[in-house]
N, C-alpha and C positions, 0 to 999 in steps of 0.2 A: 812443391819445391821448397827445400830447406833453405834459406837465406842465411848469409857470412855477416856479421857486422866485422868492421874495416877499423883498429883502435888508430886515432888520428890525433893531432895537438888539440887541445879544447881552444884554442883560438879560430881552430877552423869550423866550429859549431855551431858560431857564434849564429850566421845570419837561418842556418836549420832553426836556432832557437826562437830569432825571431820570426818566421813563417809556423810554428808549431804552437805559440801561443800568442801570436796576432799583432806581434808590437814590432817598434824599429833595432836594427841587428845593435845601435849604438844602448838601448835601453839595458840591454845587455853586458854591454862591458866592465860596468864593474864588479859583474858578477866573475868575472875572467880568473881574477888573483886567486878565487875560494875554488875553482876547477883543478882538481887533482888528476883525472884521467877522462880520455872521449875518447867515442866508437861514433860510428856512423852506418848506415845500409842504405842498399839500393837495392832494388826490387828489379822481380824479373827481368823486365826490360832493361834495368840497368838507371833507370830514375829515382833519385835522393827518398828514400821511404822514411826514413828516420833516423835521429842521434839524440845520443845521453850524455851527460858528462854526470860526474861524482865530484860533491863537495862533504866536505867533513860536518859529522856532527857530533857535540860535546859528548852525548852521551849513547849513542846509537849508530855508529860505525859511518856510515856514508848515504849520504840522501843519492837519490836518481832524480835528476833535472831532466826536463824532457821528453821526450816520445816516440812515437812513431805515427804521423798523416792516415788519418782515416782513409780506407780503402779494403779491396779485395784481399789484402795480403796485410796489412794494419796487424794483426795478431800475430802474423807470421813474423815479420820483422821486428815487434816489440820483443816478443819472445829470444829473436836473435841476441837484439842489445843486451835485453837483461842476463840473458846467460854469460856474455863476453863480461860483464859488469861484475858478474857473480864469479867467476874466477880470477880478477883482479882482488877483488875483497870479499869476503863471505858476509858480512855480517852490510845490510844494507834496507832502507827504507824507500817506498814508492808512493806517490798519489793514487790510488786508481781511479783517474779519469777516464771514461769511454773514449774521451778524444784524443789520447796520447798513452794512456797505458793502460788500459783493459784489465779488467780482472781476470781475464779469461788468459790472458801471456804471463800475469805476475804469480798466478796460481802453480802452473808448471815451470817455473823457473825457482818453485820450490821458498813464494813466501804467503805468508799468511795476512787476513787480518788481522790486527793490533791495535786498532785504536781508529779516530776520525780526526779531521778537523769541520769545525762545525763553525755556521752564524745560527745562531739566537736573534732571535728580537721580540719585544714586547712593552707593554710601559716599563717606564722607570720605575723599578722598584720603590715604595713610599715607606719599608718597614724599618724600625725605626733603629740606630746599627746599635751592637753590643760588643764592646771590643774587650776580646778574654784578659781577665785579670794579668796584669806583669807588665803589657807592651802599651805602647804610645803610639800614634799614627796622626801622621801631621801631613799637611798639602806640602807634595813637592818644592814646590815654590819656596818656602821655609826652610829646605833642607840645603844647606852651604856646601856641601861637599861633592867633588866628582866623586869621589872612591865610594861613599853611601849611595851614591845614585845607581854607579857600576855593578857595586856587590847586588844590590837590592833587586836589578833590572835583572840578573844571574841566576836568578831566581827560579827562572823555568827551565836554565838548563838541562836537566836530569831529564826531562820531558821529549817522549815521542815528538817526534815533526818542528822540532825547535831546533835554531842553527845557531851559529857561535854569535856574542853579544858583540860589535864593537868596542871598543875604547870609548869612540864618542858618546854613548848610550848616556855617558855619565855628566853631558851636558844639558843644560836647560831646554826646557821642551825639544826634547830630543823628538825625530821624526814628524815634529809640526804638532808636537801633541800640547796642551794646555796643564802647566804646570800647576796653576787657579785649582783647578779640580783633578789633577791626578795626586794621590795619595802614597808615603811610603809608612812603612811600618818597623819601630823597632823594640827587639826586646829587651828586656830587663837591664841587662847591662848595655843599654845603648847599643849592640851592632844592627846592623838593618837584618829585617824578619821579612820584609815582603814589600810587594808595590803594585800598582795599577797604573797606568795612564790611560788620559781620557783623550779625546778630540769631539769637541762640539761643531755643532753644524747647523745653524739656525735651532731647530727645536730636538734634531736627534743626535744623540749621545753617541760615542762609539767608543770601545772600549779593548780593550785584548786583554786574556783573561786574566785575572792578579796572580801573581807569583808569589810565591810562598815557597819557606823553607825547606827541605824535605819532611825534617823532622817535628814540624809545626803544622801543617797537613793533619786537618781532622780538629783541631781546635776553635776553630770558630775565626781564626783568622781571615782568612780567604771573605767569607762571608762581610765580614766588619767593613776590608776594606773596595768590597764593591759598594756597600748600601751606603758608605761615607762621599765615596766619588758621587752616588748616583744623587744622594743630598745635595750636594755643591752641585751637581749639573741643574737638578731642578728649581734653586733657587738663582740659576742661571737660565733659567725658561727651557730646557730637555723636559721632552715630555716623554720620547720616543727612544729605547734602548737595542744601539746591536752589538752584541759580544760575540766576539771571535775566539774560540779555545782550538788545540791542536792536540792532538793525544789522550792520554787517558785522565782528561782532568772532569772537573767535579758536577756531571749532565746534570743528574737527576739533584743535585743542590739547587742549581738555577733553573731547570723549571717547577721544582717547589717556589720560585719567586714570580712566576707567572710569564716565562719566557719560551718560547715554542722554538724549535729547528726549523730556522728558513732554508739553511744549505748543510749539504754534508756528505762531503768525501772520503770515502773512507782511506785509510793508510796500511799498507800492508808492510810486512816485515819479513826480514828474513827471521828461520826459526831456528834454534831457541834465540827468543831476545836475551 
């Protein structure tokens, strides 16, 4: 049986989204504002099988929030969504989860693999950092400016499976992160080239991957400003590192540092990205 997804306000998604990733419908809400468009389905019988909604992304058309409830029909119905999704916007990115969007429905609604997002974990890196001739990279905490911390955190926009930055991003330990040990980076002429932040946790590190330029990518950037975080986390007692990357950032850099894939989801895309 072919299944209709139903396009609905993305306020009435809300509590699908909470039963489809396990938490309460309020956890949700402020996701509401970034909801451009929602669908929903019911399965055979007529019982809620799944909804998406679409939030914008800087550089990749529209993320799909969401899924479709494991079951007999689980494929069927994700399939539906994304297609109704797919004629609002073409150009669009997915998780493929088993428990909410299958590869096997994002496949025939015509997207591909394109990237992951991945956990690493392993020791703290101990090697010693090298920061490419021109730039300066100093701990957050020293950096006075919302607008460096905004441009800097900006950084990964361009990047698969990344969503738009806040305003606030550009205040002090933004997200609960430890501005002690997180790191921005600027070039030559002073504008910000990139950033890391950190959040420690008794002995383990946790990191989301540093951002960098586009056009500074491949210089040794990137690299300088984990092994500087990972410096300050260690003589903060971090023994234990887990970096979180999304898209097609720099794998095989980081486990040349002796960090293995503890998770990883891959992302698929509509084609051509």
């Amino acid at each position: 049986m072919t299944l209709q997804a139903i396009q609905t306000a993305p306020s009435e998604i809300l509590p699908i989204l909470a039963g489809l990733y396990g938490g309460n419908e309020q956890d949700f809400a402020p996701m509401l504002p970034q909801l451009k468009a929602a669908w929903m389905v019911r399965d055979s019988t007529g019982k809620t099988a799944g909804a998406v909604g679409l939030r914008p992304s800087p550089a990749h058309g529209m993320e799909v929030m969401g899924g479709a409830f494991p079951g007999p029909e689980q494929d069927a119905a994700a399939l539906a969504l994304m297609m109704a999704a797919q004629a609002f916007h073409p150009h669009l990115y997915a998780y493929a989860e088993a428990h909410l969007l299958p590869a096997e429905a994002l496949e025939p609604a015509g997207l591909r693999r394109a990237g992951a997002y991945t956990r690493m974990t392993g020791p703290v890196p101990a090697l010693f950092p090298t920061v490419p001739e021109g730039f300066r990279i100093m701990p957050l905490s020293e950096v006075r400016s919302p607008h460096d911390r905004l441009t800097a955190q900006r950084t990964h926009s361009d990047r698969l499976g990344h969503t738009h930055v806040p305003d606030e991003a550009g205040q002090p330990d933004f997200g609960g992160s430890d501005d002690r040990l997180g790191r921005l980076a600027c070039d030559v002429s002073g504008a910000p080239a990139g950033l890391c932040r950190a959040w420690l946790d008794g002995e383990t590190l946790a990191l989301g991957t540093p951002g960098v330029r586009a056009d500074l990518r491949g210089t040794g950037l990137r690299r300088a400003l984990l092994l500087l975080v990972g410096q300050a986390a260690r003589a903060a007692g971090a023994t234990r590192l887990e970096l979180e990357a999304w898209g097609d950032t720099e794998r095989a850099e980081d486990q040349a540092l002796g960090l293995v894939i503890a998770t990883e989801t891959p992302i698929y895309a509509s084609m051509p990205l």
